[in-house]
C-alpha positions, 0 to 999 in steps of 0.5 A: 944384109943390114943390122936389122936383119941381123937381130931378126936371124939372130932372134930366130935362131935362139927361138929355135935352140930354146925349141929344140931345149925344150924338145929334148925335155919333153923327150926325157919327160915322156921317157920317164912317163913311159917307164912308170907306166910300163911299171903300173901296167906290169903291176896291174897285170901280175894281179889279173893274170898271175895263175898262181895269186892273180885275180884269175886264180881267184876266179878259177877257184870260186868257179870250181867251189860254185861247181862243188857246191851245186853238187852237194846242194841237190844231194842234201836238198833231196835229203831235207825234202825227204826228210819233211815228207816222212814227217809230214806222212807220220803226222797223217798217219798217226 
């Protein structure tokens, strides 16, 4: 192996540790990453899901408002429609 050979294995080598440096940065980097996203999903999924507070609770509750309500707006409707056409009669009427 003659001195060029030398240099040339020499700067290999040190292009692959500066590699594998910044290997194990990406490593951390990507861990890091990983944590805060685990942290925005968590978040995220607490709103959607929570039964007590979440945008499901919500969801479940204006369903059962939308259910009480066509209840009653039949009932009062029938009522205010009755309510014209005995007005309307007494108006033919008298």
């Amino acid at each position: 192996m003659n001195n060029k050979d030398k240099q040339d294995l020499e700067l290999v080598h040190y292009r692959l540790d500066e590699i594998d440096k910044k290997i194990d940065e990406l490593k951390i980097s990507n861990e890091q990453i990983h944590i805060k996203s685990n942290e925005r999903l968590k978040f995220i999924k607490d709103n959607l899901f929570n039964p007590n507070e979440g945008l499901w609770a919500e969801t479940k509750l204006n369903t059962q408002f939308r259910i009480n309500t066509s209840k009653w707006r039949g009932v009062v409707g029938v009522g205010f429609v009755a309510l014209i056409l005995d007005k309307v009669w007494n108006i033919l009427q008298s």
